[in-house]
N, C-alpha and C positions, 0 to 999 in steps of 0.2 A: 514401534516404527520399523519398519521394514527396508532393506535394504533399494535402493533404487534401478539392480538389475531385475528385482521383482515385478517394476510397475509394467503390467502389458499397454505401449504403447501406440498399437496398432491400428487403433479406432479412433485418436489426438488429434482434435482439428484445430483447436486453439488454446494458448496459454496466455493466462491470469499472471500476473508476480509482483511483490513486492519489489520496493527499489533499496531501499536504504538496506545496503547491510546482506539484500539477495542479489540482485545485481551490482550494487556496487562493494569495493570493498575498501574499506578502512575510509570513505566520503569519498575516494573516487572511480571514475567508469574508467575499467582500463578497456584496452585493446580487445582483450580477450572477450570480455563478457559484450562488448560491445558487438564484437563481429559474432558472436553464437545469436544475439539478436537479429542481425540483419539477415543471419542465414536461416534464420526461422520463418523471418518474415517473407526470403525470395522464395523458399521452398512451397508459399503456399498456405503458411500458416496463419490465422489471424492472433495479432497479439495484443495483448493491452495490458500495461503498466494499473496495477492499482495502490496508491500509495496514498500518505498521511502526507506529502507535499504540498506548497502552496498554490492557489491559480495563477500565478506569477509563473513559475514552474513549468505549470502543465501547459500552458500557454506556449511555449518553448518545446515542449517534448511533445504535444501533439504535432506542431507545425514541423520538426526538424528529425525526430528521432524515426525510425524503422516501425512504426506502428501504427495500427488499425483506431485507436483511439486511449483515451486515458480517463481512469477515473481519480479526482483529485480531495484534498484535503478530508479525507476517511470518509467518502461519499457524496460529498457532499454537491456535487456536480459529475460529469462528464464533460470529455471536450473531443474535439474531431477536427480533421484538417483532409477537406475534400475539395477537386474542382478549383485549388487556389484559393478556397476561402475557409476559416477558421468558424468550426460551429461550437455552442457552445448550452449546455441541458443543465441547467441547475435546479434543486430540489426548493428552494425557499426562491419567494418573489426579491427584487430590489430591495424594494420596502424593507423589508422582513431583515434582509441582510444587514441593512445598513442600525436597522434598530439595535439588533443582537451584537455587531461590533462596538456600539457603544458600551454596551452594558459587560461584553466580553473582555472591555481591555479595563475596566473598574475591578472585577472579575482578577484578572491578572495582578494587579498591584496589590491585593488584598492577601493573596496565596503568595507573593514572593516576598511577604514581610515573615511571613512563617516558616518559611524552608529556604536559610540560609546556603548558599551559592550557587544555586538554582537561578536562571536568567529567563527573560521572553528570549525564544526563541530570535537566530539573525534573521530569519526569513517573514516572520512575523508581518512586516508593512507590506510584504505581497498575497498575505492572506485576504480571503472574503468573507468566511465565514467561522472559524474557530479561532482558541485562544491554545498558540504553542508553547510550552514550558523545556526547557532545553535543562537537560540533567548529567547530558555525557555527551554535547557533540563540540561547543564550543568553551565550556566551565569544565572545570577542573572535575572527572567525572561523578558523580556521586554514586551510593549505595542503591539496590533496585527497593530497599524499602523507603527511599525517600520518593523514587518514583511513584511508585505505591502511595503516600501519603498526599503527594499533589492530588492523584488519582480520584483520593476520597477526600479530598477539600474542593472539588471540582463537583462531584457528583452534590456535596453538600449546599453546592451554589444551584442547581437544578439543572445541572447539566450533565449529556453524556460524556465518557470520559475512555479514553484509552491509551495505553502504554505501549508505546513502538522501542524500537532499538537505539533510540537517542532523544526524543521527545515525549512528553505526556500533553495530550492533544485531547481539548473540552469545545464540547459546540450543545448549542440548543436543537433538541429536535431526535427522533428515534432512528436516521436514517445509520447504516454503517458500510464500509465497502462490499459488503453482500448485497444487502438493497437495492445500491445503485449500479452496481454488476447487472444485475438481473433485470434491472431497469433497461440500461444500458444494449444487451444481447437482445429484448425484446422487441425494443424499439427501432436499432439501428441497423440488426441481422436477423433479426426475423426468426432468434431462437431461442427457445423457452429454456432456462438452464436447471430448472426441476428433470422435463423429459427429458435435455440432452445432456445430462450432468456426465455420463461417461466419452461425450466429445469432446469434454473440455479441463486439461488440467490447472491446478493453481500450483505458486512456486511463492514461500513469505521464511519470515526468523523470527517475528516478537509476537506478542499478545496483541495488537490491532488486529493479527491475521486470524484471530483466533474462529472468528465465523466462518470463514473460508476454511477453513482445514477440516471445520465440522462437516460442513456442506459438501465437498467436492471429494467425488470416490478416489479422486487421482490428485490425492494431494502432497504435495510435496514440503519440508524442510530441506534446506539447504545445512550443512553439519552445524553451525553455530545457534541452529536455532536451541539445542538443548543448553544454552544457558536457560532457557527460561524451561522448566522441567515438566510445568503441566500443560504445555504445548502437544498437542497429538498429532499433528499430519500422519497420514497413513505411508509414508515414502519420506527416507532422508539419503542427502548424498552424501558421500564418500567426503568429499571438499566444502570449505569454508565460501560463503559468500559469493563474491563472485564467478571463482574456479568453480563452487558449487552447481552456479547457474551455470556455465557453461557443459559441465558435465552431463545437467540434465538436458540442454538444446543436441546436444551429443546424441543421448541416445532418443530424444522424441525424434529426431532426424534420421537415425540409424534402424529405427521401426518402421519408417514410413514405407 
């Protein structure tokens, strides 16, 4: 990883970033990382949160926050807030959703008899379509190998499965927040993020991110992302979390 004075920022049209843990810090949005957002967003830039959140959530931060749109629960939709009205792109029909939350919260009870102090996630009943295991945000934290083991009791159920900064997060279906990114820029901005990958940087800390850091030439960690070690973004900042994020709205701002 490279230091973040290295990234040339000059060609940055828009930024990607995770929420938990990159913009905020310790669960909350402060000041700071807040206002490097909205001054990303007056400058011109387009932005979009992609995170392991609920539609509950994204429903809220499409409508209210500083951004161009959101991609919600590791993919598994996008949402937009244009013209007064709230759109909303999801990858699975109703049907489909509502089948899978049955089956997903069975799912759940089965894995928290196994991995003692491990909870459903609090955000859980604002979900649509995954199944949250909370391991360090509201429980007394646990070890990353017991995240890890949800991990593959999750996959063992046939579902995909990934490890963020406070949750282990299982859904049915191949989509991840790459997918629906690209989904997302195709459909709403009219830009391919294979061709355009050097207009657009990402900013994440955990293993959900981990498609994103492979994919995007201008990838960033924020400093806390090396707890997790085989994390590679190509760019890490100076600062934790959200001072992290802010340092980078700093300088994508200060290239412009």
């Amino acid at each position: 990883m490279k230091p973040l004075a290295q990234l040339d920022a000059s060609g940055i049209e828009a930024l990607l970033f995770d929420i938990d843990e990159t913009l905020t810090t310790a669960g909350k949005l402060t000041a700071q990382a807040y206002g490097a957002l909205e001054a990303l967003h007056e400058a011109g830039m387009r932005v979009v949160p992609v995170t392991g959140r609920p539609a509950g959530w994204c429903d809220h931060i499409a409508r209210m926050w500083p951004v161009d749109a959101v991609v919600g629960e590791n993919g598994a939709f996008y949402f937009w807030f244009a013209g007064g009205r709230l759109g909303k792109r999801f990858i699975d029909d109703a049907a489909t959703r509502a089948r899978n939350r049955a089956s997903l919260a069975a799912i759940g009870e089965r894995i928290l008899k196994q991995i003692p102090g491990a909870a459903l996630a609090s955000d859980q009943p604002y979900r649509e379509t995954d199944l949250a295991i909370d391991y360090c945000e509201d429980v007394a934290p646990l070890p990353l190998e017991a995240a890890e083991r949800i991990a593959t009791l999750m996959r063992a159920e046939g579902l995909t499965a990934k490890v963020s900064s406070i949750h282990v997060n299982g859904w049915f279906g191949g989509y991840d927040k790459l997918a629906t990114a690209r989904k997302l820029f195709a459909e709403r901005f009219q830009l391919d993020l294979g061709a355009g990958n050097r207009k657009v940087a990402f900013a994440g800390d955990s293993p959900n991110d981990a498609p994103m850091f492979a994919f995007f030439e201008n990838s960033v960690g924020v400093a806390n992302v090396r707890r997790f070690p085989r994390l590679q973004p190509k760019f890490v900042t100076a600062s934790d979390a959200g001072a992290g994020f802010a340092e980078l709205a700093a300088h994508l701002l200060g290239r412009r």
